[in-house]
C-alpha positions in Angstrom: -23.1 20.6 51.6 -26.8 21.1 51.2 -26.6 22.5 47.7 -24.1 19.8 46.9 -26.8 17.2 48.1 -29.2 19.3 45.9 -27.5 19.1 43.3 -27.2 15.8 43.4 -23.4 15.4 43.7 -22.1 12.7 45.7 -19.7 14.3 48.6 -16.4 14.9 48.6 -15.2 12.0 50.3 -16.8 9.2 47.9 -15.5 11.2 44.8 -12.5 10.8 42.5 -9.8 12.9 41.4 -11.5 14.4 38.4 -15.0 14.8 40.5 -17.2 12.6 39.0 -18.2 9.0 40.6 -15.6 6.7 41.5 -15.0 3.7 38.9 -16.0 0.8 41.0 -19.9 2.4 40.6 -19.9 3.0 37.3 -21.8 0.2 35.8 -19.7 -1.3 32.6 -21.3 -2.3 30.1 -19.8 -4.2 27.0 -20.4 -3.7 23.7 -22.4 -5.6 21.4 -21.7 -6.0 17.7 -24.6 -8.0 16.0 -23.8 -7.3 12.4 -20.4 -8.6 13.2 -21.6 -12.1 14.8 -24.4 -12.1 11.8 -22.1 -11.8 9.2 -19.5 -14.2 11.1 -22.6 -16.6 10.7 -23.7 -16.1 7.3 -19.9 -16.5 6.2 -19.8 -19.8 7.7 -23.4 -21.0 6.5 -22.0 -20.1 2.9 -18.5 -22.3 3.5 -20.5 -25.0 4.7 -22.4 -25.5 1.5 -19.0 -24.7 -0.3 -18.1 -27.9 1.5 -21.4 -29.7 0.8 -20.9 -28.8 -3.1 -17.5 -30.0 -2.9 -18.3 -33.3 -1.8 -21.4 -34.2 -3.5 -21.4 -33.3 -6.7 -20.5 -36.2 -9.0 -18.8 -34.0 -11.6 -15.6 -33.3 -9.7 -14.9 -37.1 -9.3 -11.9 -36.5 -6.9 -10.9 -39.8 -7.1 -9.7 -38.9 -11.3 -8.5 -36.1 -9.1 -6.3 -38.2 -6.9 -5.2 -40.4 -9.8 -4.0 -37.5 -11.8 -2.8 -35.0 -9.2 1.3 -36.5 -9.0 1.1 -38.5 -12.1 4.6 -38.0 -14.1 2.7 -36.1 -17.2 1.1 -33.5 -14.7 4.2 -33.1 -12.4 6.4 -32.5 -15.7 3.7 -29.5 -16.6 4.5 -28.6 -13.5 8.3 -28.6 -13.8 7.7 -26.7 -16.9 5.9 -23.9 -15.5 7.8 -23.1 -12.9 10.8 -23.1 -15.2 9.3 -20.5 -17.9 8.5 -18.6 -14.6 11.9 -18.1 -13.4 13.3 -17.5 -16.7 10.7 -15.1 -17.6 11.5 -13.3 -14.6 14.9 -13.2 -14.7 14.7 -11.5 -18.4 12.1 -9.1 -16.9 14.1 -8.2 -14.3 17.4 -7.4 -15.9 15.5 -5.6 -18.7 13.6 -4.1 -16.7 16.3 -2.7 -14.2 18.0 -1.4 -17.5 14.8 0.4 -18.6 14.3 2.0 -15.6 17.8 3.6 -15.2 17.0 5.0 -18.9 14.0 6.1 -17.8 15.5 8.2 -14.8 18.5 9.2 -16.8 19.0 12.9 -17.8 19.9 12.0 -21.6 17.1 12.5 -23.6 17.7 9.9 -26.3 17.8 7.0 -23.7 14.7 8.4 -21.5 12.9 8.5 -25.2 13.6 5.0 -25.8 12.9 4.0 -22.7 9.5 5.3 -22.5 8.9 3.9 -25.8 10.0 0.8 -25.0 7.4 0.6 -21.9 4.5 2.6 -24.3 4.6 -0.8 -26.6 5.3 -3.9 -24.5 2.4 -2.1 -22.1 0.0 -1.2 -24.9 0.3 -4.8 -26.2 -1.5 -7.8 -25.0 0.7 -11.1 -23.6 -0.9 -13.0 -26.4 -0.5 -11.0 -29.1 3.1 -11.4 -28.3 3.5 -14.3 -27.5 1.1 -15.7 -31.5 3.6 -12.9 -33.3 6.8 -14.2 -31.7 5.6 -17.6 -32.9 5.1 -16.4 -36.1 8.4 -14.4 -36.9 9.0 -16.5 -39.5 6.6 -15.5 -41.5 8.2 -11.9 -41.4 12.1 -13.0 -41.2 12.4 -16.3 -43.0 15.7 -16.4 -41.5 17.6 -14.6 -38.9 21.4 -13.5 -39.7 24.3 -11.1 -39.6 25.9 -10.2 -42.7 28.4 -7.5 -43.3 30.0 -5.9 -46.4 28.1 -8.5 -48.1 29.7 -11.3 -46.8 27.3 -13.6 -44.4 28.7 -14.1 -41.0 25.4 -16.7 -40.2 22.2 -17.2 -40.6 19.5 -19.5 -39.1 16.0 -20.6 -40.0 13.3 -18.6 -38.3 11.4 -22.1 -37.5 14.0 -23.7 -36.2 15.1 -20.8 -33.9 11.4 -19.7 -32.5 10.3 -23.0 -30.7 7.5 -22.5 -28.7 9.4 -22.1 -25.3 11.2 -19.4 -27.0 8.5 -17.7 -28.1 6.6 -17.9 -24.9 10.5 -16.6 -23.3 10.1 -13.3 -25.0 6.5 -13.1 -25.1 6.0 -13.1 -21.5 9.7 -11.9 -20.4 9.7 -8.9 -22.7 6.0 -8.0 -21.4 7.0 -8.3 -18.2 10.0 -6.1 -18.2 8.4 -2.9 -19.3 6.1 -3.3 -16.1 8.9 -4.4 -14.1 11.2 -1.2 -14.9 7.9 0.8 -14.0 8.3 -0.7 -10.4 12.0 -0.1 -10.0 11.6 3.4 -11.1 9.1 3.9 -8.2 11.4 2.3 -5.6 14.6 4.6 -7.1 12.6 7.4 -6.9 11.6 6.7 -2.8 14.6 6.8 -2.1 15.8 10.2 -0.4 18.0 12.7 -3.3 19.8 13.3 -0.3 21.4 9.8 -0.4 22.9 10.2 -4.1 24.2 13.9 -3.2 26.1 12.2 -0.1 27.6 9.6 -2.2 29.0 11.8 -5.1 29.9 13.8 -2.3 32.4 10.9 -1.4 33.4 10.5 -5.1 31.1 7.4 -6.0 30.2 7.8 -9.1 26.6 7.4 -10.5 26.8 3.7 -11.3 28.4 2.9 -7.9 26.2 5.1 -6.4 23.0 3.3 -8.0 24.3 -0.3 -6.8 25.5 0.6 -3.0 23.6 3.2 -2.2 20.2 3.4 -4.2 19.4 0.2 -4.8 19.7 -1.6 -1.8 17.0 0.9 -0.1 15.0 1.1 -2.7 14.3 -3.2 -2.7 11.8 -2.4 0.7 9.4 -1.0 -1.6 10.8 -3.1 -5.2 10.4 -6.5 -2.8 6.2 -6.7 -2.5 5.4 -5.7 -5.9 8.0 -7.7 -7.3 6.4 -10.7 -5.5 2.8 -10.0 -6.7 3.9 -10.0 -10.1 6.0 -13.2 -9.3 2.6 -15.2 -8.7 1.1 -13.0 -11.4 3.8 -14.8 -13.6 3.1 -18.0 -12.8 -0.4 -18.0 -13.6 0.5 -15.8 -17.2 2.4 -19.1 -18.1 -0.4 -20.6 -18.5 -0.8 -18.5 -21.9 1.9 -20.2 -23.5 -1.0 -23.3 -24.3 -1.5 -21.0 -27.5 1.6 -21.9 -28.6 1.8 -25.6 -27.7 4.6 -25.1 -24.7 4.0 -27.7 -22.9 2.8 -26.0 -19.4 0.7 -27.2 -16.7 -2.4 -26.0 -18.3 -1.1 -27.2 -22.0 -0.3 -30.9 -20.4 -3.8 -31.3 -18.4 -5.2 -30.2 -21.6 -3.7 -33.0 -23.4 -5.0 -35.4 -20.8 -8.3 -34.2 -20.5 -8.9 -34.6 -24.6 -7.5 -37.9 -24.5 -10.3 -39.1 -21.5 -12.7 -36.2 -21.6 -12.3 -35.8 -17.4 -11.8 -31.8 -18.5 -13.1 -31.0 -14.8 -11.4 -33.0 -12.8 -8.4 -32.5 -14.9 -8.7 -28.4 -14.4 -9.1 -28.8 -10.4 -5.8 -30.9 -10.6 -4.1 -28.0 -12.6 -5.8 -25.4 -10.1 -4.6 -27.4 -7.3 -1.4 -27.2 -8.4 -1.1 -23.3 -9.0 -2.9 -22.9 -5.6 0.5 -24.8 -3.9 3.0 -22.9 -6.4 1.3 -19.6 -5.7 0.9 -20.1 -1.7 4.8 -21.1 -1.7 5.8 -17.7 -3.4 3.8 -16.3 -1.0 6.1 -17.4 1.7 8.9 -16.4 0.0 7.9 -13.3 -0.6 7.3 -12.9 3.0 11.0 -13.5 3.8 12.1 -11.2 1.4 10.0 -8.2 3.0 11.3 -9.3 6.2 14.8 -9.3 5.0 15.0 -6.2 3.4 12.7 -4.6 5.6 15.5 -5.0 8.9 15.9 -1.7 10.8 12.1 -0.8 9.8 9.0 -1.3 12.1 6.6 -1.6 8.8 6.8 -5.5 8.3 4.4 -7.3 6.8 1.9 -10.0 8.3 3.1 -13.8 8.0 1.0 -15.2 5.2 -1.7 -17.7 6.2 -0.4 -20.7 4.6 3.3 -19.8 6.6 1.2 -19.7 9.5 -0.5 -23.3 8.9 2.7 -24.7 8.4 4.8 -23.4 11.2 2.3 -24.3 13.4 2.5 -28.0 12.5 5.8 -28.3 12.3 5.7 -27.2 15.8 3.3 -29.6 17.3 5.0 -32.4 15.4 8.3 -31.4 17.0 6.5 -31.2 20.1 5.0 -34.7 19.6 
């Protein structure tokens, strides 16, 4: 006991199981993060003069802003883009899906042309391809089929390539070769072990591909697919350079008829702020759905957030 004390140990009957002191007088102590509450400060500081710039500088004039934001020329821009952005992405995703297959297919003449297919539409900028689609005619003056000499039709070139069709293929054809890239990489997580089971059944590889591949390959297709959804909607916005009338391409209009050009931009960025946070959501379903069975689900979105938690003090109200 007296080397104990010596030591400076406290006895036996005031200690715990491991030996040292008992909890209850070991002083706690919490820790402090200053950095953390700094930074928390500075970040606020910097939205409140956001805020302050917001609301007093003339140039916005939000009430043009206001008077603009539903009027029937702006929402019919906005009708427009969201229309070239499903379309576009319904051509990239069927082409794409095509490309990919090719890609991961053991003939050689279709993995060629595959790769070659993604080599140009990648190497290419959307605007380049959207100006040449636009000017095909001054390539093929007409488009046709004849055989054995005998014409089975033939349209003009001008007539054919309106500007929504050129921006279709510019930005669907774009999009595909960097769609297939993503469905290649959701094919290829999916275990070999799957396919050999299913040909081990007698599925062959297209069946195979359809049941068995591709439905656990969309939980990694799903969040890229999503990004490049709102990616989409902003590339429509491209389509101005060929007169489609767009969002961006009707605000323009506006804006050189009364010279409001910022006010008329915030309206337009207001707009693809909503469209983009909606996607958002939806792509959050989507993850969720085809993410069942899986503990790796993403976080709600912020905006999904906002809104289910007024709809829920409204119902509560």
């Amino acid at each position: 006991m007296s080397s104990e004390k010596s030591a400076g140990l406290a006895p036996p009957e005031h200690r715990d199981v491991a030996g040292g002191l008992p909890s209850d007088d070991v002083p706690t102590v919490p820790l402090r993060h200053p950095w953390r509450w700094a930074s928390a400060v500075a970040v606020v500081l910097l939205l409140l003069w956001f805020l302050d710039v917001l609301v007093t500088t003339d140039a916005f004039q939000w009430g043009v802003v206001g008077q603009y934001l539903f009027s029937g020329t702006v929402l019919s821009g906005v009708v427009h883009t969201l229309e070239m952005t499903v379309l576009c992405m319904l051509i990239g995703m069927v082409i794409g899906t095509v490309i990919a297959v090719m890609r991961l297919s053991p003939n050689p003449v279709l993995n060629r042309v595959a790769h070659l297919y993604q080599w140009f539409f990648r190497g290419t900028p959307p605007l380049v391809q959207l100006i040449f689609w636009f000017n095909l005619a001054s390539v093929f003056p007409a488009i046709g089929l004849t055989v054995f000499g005998t014409e089975v039709f033939s349209f003009n070139t001008n007539s054919v390539m309106t500007p929504f069709v050129a921006a279709l293929l510019g930005l669907g054809l774009s999009f595909s070769a960097y769609y297939s890239e993503i469905v290649r990489a959701g094919i290829l997580s999916v275990d070999e072990g799957q396919a050999d089971a299913a040909r081990a059944y007698g599925l062959t590889r297209f069946q195979t591909l359809r049941h068995i591949v591709l439905p656990q390959a969309m939980r990694v297709i799903i969040p890229p697919t999503g990004n490049e959804a709102i990616g989409m909607l902003k590339f429509t916005s491209l389509a101005t350079i060929v007169s489609y009338s767009e969002l961006l391409q009707t605000v323009s209009a506006i804006y050189n008829t009364n010279f409001q050009t910022i006010p008329l931009l915030i309206v337009a960025a207001l707009w693809y702020l909503f469209m983009t946070s909606v996607l958002s959501i939806g792509q959050y379903f989507l993850e969720k759905r085809f993410a069942r069975g899986s503990r790796q689900v993403g976080r709600q979105p912020a905006m999904y957030r906002f809104w289910s938690s007024v709809l829920r003090r409204v119902r509560q109200a």
